[in-house]
Each structure stands twice: as structure tokens, then as C-alpha cells.
C-alpha positions in Angstrom: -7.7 -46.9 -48.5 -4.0 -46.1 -49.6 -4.9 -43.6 -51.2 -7.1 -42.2 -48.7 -4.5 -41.9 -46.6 -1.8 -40.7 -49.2 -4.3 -37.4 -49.9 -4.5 -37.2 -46.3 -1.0 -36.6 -45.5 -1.0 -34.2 -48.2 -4.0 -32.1 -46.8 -2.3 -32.1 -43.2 0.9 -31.2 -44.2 -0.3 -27.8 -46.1 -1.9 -26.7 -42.6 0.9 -28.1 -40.9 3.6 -25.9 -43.5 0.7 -22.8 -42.3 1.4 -23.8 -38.6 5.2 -24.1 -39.2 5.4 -20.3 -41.1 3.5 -19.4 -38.1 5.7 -20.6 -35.6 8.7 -19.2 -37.3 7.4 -15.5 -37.4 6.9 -16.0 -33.5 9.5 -17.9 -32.2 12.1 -17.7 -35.4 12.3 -21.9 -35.1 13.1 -22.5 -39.3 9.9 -23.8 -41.0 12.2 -25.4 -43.3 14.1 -27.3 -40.7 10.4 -29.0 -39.2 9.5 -29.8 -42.6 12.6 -31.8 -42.8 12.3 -33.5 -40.1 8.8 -34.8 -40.6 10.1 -35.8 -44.2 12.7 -38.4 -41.5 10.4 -39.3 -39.4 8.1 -40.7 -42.5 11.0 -42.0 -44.0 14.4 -43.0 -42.5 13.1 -43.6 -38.9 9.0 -44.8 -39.6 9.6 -46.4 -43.4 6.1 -44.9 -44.1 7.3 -43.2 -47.2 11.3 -44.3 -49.2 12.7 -42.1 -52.4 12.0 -45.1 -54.5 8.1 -44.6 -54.0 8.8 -41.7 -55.8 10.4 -43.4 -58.7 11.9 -41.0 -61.4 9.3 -37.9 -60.3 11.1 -37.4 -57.3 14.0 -35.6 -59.4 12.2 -33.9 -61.3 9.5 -32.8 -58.9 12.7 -31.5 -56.8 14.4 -29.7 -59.8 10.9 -27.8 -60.4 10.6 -26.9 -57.2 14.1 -24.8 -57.4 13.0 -23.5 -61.0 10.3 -22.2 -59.5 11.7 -20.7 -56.4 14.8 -19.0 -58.0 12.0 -17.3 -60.3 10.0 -15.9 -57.9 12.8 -14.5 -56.0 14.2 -13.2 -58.8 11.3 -11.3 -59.4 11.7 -9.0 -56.6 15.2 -8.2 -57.1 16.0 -4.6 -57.3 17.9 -3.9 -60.1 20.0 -1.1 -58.5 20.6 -3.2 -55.1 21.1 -5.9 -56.6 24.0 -3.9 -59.2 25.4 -2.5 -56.1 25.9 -5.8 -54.7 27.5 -7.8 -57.3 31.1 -7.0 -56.0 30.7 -8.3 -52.7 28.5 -11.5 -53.9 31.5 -12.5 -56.4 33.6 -12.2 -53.7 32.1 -13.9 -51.0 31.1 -16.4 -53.6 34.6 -17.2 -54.7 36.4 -16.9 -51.2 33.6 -18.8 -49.5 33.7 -22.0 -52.2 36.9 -22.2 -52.5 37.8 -22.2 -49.1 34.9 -24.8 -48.0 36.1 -26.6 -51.0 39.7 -26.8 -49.5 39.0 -27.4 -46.2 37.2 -30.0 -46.6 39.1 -32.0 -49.2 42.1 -31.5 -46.6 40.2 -32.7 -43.7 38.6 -35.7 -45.3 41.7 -36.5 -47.1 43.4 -36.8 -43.0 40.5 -38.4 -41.9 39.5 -41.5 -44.6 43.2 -41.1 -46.4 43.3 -41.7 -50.1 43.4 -39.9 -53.0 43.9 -35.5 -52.0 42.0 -34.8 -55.6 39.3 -37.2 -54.8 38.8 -35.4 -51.1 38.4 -32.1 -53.1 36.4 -33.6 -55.7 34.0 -33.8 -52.4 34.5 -30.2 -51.3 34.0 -28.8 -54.3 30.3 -31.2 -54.0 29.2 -29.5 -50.8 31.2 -26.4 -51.6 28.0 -24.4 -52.8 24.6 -23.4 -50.7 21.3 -23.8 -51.3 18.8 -21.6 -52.7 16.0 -23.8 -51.6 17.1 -23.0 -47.8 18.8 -19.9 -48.5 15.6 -17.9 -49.4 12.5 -19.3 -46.9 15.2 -18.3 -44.8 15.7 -14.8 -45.3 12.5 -13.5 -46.4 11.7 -13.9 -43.0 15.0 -13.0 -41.1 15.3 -9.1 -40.6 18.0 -8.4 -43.2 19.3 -5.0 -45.2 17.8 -5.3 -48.9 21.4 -5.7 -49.7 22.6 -8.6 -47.7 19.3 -10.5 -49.0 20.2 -10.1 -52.4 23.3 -10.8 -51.9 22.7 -14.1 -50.1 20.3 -15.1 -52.4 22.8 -14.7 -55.4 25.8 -16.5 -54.1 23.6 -19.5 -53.6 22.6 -19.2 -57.2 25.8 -18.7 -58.2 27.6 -20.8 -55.8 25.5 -24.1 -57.5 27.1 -23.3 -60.9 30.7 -23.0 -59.7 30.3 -26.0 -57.7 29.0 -28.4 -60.4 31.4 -27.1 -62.9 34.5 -27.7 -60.5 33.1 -30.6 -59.4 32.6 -32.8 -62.3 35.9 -31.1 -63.8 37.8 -33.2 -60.8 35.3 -36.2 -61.6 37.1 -36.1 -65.7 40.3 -36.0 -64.4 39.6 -39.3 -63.5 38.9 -40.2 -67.3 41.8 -38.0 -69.0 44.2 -38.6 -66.2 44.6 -35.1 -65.2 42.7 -31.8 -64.2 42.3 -29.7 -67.1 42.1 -26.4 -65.5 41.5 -24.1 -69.0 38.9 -25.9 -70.0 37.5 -25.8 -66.4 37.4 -22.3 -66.0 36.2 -21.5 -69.8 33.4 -23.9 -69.1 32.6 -21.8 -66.3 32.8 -18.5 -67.7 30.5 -20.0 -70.5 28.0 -21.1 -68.2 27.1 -17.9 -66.5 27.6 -16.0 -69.5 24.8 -17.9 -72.1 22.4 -18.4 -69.1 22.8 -14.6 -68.2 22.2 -13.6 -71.8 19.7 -16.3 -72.2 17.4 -15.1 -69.4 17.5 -11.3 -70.8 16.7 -12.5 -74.4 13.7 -14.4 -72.3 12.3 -11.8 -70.3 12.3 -9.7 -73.0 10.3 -12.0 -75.1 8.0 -13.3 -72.8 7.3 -9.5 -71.3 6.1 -8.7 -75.4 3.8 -11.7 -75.1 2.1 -11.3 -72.0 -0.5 -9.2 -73.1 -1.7 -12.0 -75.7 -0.9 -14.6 -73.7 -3.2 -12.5 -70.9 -6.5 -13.2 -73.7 -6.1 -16.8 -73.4 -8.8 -18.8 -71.0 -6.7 -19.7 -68.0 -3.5 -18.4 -68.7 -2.1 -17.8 -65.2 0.3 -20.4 -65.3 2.0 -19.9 -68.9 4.6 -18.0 -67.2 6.1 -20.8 -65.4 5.6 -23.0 -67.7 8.0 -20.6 -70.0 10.5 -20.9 -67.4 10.6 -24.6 -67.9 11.2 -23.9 -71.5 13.7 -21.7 -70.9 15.5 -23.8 -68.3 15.5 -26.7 -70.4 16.1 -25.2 -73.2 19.8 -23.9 -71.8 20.5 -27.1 -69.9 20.0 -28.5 -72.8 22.7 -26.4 -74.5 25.0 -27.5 -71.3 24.8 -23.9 -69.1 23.3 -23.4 -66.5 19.4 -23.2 -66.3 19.0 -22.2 -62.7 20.9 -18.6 -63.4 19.2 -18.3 -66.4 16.0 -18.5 -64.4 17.3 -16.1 -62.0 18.4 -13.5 -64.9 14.8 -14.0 -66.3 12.9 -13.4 -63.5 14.7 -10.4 -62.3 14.5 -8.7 -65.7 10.8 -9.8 -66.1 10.7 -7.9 -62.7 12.0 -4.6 -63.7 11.2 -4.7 -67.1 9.6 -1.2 -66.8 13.7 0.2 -65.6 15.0 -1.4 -68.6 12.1 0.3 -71.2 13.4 3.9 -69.3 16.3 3.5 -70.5 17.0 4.9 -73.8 19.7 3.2 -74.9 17.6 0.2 -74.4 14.7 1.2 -75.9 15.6 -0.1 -79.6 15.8 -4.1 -78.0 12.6 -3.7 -75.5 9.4 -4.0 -77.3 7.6 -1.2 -76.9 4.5 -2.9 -75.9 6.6 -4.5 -72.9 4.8 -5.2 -70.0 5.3 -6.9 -66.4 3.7 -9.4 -64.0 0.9 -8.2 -61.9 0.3 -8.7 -58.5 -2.4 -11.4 -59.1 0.4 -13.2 -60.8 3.1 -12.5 -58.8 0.7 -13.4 -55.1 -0.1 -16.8 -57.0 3.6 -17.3 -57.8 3.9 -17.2 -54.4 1.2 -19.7 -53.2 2.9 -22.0 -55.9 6.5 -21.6 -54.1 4.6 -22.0 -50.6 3.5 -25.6 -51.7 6.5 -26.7 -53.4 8.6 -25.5 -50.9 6.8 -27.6 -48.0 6.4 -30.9 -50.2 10.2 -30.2 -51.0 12.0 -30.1 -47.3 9.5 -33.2 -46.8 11.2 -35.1 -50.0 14.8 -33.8 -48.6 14.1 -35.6 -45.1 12.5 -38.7 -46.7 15.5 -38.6 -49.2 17.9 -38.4 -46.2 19.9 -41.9 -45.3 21.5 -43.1 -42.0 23.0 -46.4 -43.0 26.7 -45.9 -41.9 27.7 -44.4 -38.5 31.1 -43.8 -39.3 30.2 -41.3 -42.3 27.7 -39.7 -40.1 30.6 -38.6 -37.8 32.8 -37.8 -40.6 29.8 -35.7 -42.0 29.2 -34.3 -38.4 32.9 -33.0 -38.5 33.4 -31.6 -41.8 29.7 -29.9 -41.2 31.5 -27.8 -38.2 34.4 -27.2 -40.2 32.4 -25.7 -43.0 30.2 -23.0 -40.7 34.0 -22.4 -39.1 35.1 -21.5 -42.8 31.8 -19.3 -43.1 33.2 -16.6 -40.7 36.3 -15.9 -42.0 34.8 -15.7 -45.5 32.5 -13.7 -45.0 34.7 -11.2 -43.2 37.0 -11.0 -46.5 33.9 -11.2 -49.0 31.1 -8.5 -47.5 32.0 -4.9 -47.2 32.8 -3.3 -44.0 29.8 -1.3 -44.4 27.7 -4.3 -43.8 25.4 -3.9 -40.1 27.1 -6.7 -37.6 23.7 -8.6 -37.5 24.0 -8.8 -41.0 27.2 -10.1 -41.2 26.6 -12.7 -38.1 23.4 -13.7 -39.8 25.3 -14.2 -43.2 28.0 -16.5 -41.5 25.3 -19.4 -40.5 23.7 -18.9 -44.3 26.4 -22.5 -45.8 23.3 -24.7 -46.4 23.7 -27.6 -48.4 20.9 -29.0 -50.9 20.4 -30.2 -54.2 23.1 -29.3 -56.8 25.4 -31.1 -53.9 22.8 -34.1 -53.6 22.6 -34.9 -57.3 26.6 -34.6 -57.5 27.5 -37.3 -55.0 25.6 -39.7 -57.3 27.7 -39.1 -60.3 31.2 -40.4 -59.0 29.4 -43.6 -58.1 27.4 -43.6 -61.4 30.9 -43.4 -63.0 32.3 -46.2 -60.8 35.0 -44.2 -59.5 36.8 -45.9 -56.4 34.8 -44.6 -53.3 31.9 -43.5 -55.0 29.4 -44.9 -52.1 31.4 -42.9 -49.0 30.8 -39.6 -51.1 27.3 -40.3 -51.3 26.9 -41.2 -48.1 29.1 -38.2 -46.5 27.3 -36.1 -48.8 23.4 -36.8 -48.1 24.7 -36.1 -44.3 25.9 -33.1 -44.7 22.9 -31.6 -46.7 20.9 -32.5 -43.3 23.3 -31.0 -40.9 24.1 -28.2 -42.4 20.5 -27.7 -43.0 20.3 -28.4 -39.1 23.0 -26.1 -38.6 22.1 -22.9 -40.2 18.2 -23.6 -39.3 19.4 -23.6 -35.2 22.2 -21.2 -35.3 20.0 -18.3 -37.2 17.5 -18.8 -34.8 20.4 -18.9 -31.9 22.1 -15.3 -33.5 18.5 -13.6 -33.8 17.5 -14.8 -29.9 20.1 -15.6 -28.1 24.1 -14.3 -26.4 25.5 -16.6 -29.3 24.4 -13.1 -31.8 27.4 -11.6 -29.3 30.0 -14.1 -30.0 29.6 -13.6 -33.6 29.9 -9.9 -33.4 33.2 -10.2 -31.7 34.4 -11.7 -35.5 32.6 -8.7 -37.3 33.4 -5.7 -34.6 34.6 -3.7 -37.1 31.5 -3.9 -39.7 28.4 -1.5 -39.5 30.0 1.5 -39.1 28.9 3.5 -42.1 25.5 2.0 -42.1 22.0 2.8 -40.1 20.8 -0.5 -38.6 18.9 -2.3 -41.0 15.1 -2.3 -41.7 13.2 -5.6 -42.8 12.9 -5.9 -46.1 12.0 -9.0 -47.6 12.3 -10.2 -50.8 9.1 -10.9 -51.5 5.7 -11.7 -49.5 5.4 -15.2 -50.2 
């Protein structure tokens, strides 16, 4: 009868994910921010369901969900918008991290005391946004092409920097200092390899797929590649998520890159792309995950001491105050207003920050368990927070107050049309 009821959850919460995608296109109330909230109410609040029920799957069931998500949002890049946008998504990027990463290690540093390099140790955690909110988000908000790809790349983007800086702080702890060279070369490493590593991919995989195409239920070889690939590059220490990015944008425009001349000598010639079979079932496959995902997030999510809830409550409004200001010094002026207001709630937290408040107290550094703690509560505010305010800025006076910061964007640019990054 347990698991009777198990599969029965399941089944429901598919047509309830259908119901939730429903009521977003109507009302613009965050699917993702529902699903969330069931996943506390079977969890923290009804102890139906804990994260230790999920054992060591849970992890990994997370980590393929993001594999899988960044891929097929890669895929629908455009290789021009997304060339034209990689100024402004460095620079937001950048200004927005290091800001949130300052802020918050000075404000939790007056708050608890202590160590100042331990308090930015836990900015630089929840310095980075989330993909896995990031993008159910705005293939449904009414974006330019532009701002979407942009958005999307700083949160891939943002994850590297943040677990590079991050566990850089957590060695100073070892060597006694913070080694800012190696820091910084580890960085530039990381994005390099997993950007050339998800060209060399895409390249490969694109020759194969018209084999691979003769095989007997083949359909899913594709993502299973992906997990090679990740693997294979986290393996190596860089960074699998950009590398899965890289490969599904290439992958995606692999017909731009065989009109190229200059490229023609390192594309096969027999290079092909997905089709749309495989790229509609790509997204059915991100659909599901996705829902079983924010579920896992909310069961994941602990209340246990009240005192870091408020902390986390605080330093949550501090980071969507940082937003603003970075995103008026990273996006161009050209940006539309709306855009601009929409990109200032977009400082989700997720899982790059959830899996690095576990490794100071893994370590046994001193204070290990209020990171953690601070950490898992931001995740589910700022989730909160950028699920109500985007649906405050699209229907609601609050889109005003916002445009007040960004009066002097939009003037060299139509308003936008919806274009979303893919139909999933």
C-alpha cells in the first residue's frame, strides 16, 4: 500500500505541475514557486516525505535535473544574440556577485560577529543564481531575446564563479591564507576547458547523430552524452554545467558553424542537428524533472532555528536591494525598462549554493552548521522573492517603482516582443 500511494503522488503531481504551467500563463503566479511549496508542506511541515528517504539519489537526481535543463536551454540559444550579449552578461555577472558577495559577508559579519573572511566565505555561497529558477521563469515572462539570454548565462556562469571563490575562502582555512592567483587561474581554467570541451562535443556528437539515429530506440542517447560529457569534465575539475551549456548551444546552431568557411576544415561535413522530435521530447524530459525538482528543493528545505531564519530573512532583502544597482551598472542602457525591472528580481538561489553550505561543515570549520542553516533559508526566500516580485513587476504599481531606478534605459530600443527560449 506504500507504494500505491508513493506512485500516486507521482501521478498527481504531473497533472498538478500541468495545472500549475496553466495558472502561471493566466495569472503569472511562478509554477516553480507552488511546486516548492508542496515539496514543504510534504516535508518540513507534514513529515510525509524527509531528504533522507531519498538517500544518495537525491543528489544526483538534482544534479541531472540541471544537466538536463542547461542543455535544453542551450539549445535554443542564438548564436548571434547570444555573441551580442556576452559584454553585458560578464558585466552584470561580475558586478552582481561580487557585490552580493560583499554585502552579505559585511552584514552577516555585524549581525553573528566572527570571522569577516568566514562571512564572505557565505556571500560568495549564495553569491550566484539559479539556472533551475532562472529559466522556467523566463520562458514564460515577456522578455527581449537578448535579456533572456543574458539572464540565462549569468546564472550559468554566476554557479562557476561562485564555487570557485567559495571553496578558495574555504582553503584559506587549510593554508592559512587566501591564495588569490591561484583563485583566479582556477577560474579562468574552468570556463575555459569546459567552453572548449562542449565545442569539441557538439562537434562529435553532431557527426554521430546520423548513426546513432539507425539504432532501435535511440532518442535518448543524446542526453545520455551529456552525462558523459559533464562527468567527464568534472571529472577533470572544470566545470561540467558550462560545458553542457557550450554543447548544447553549438549542437543548436551547428548548421551557422558548417557556413562558415573558416570552420569548415573542424566541422564534419556530414554534421547534422537535433530535430524537432528530439528537441519537443527534450522538453517533456525538462517538464518532469523540473516539477519533481522544486518538490525535492521544498522537501529539502529546513526550519529548525528561528534565529537564522531571520538572519536569512534579512540578508535575502539585502541581496534583491544589491540586484538593482547591479543591474543598472551591468545591462546596457539600451535595455527596455521592463526588461531591466524584470532582471532586478532574477537573484534566485539554488543548488551550487545548497551543496556549498555543506562543505565548510563537512570540513569542520568553526560555524559550519549556521552556514548551512542560513544558507538552505535563503535558497527558499529568494526563490519566494523573485517568484512574488516578478509576478508583482508584470501586474502590479510595484513595475513603476522599479522603473524610477531604470528611467533612463529603453531609449534606443522598440518595446520588446515575447520570445522564449524555447517551447517547453
Amino acid at each position: 500500500m506504500h507504494v500505491a500511494a508513493n506512485i500516486l503522488v507521482i501521478g498527481a503531481l504531473v497533472f498538478i505541475a500541468h495545472a500549475l504551467t496553466g495558472l502561471f500563463s493566466r495569472t503569472r503566479v511562478p509554477d516553480v514557486l507552488l511546486l516548492t511549496l508542496i515539496g514543504i508542506l510534504l516535508g518540513p511541515v507534514l513529515h510525509v516525505v524527509t531528504p533522507e528517504n531519498f538517500g544518495a539519489v537525491g543528489p544526483v537526481f538534482a544534479t541531472v535535473t540541471l544537466i538536463i535543463l542547461l542543455f535544453e536551454a542551450g539549445l535554443s540559444l542564438d548564436l548571434d544574440v547570444m555573441r551580442g550579449a556576452m559584454r553585458a552578461t560578464c558585466s552584470l555577472t561580475l558586478v552582481n556577485f561580487f557585490l552580493t558577495m560583499f554585502a552579505v559577508g559585511i552584514a552577516a559579519h555585524l549581525l553573528l560577529g566572527g570571522d569577516l573572511r568566514f562571512m564572505l566565505m557565505l556571500g560568495a555561497i549564495i553569491g550566484s543564481t539559479s539556472p533551475a529558477v532562472i529559466v522556467p521563469l523566463i520562458k514564460r515572462l515577456e522578455l527581449a531575446q537578448s535579456t533572456k539570454t543574458i539572464l540565462f548565462l549569468e546564472s550559468a556562469i554566476s554557479d562557476v564563479i561562485s564555487i570557485v571563490v567559495a571553496i578558495g575562502f574555504m582553503d584559506s582555512y587549510r593554508y592559512g591564507k587566501l591564495q588569490l592567483g591561484p583563485m583566479l587561474g582556477q577560474l579562468i581554467a574552468t570556463l575555459v576547458t569546459a567552453v572548449i570541451a562542449g565545442f569539441a562535443g557538439a562537434f562529435f556528437w553532431s557527426a554521430l547523430l546520423r548513426r546513432i539515429r539507425g539504432l532501435e530506440n535511440s532518442i535518448f542517447t543524446t542526453p545520455a552524452f551529456v552525462f558523459v560529457l559533464f562527468g567527464l569534465v568534472e571529472l577533470l575539475g572544470f566545470s561540467g554545467y558550462v560545458a553542457a551549456v557550450v554543447f548544447g548551444a553549438v549542437l543548436g546552431n551547428i548548421e551557422v558553424f558548417h557556413g562558415m568557411v573558416w570552420m569548415r576544415r573542424y566541422v564534419p561535413s556530414e554534421a547534422i542537428a537535433l530535430n524537432e522530435t528530439e528537441r519537443v521530447f527534450f522538453g517533456e524530459v525538462v517538464f518532469l524533472l523540473k516539477t519533481f525538482f522544486f518538490v525535492y528543493v521544498g522537501v529539502s528545505i529546513r526550519f529548525t532555528n528561528y534565529r537564522m531564519v531571520y538572519i536569512a530573512l534579512a540578508l535575502t532583502a539585502l541581496i534583491f536591494v544589491i540586484r538593482i544597482p547591479a543591474v543598472f551598472i551591468g545591462l546596457g542602457r539600451a535595455t527596455p525598462v521592463r526588461d531591466a525591472s524584470l532582471a532586478a528580481i532574477m537573484s534566485p538561489k539554488g543548488l551550487a549554493a545548497v551543496v556549498l553550505a555543506s562543505i565548510p561543515l563537512e570540513r569542520q570549520i568553526p560555524g559550519g552548521d549556521a552556514v548551512r542553516a542560513i544558507t538552505y533559508n535563503v535558497v527558499f526566500l529568494s526563490i519566494v522573492f523573485t517568484s512574488v516580485l516578478s509576478f508583482l513587476v508584470e501586474r502590479t504599481f510595484v513595475a513603476r517603482i522599479y522603473a524610477l531606478f531604470f528611467r533612463r534605459f529603453g531609449r534606443a530600443l522598440p518595446a520588446p516582443a515575447a520570445v522564449p527560449i524555447s517551447d517547453a
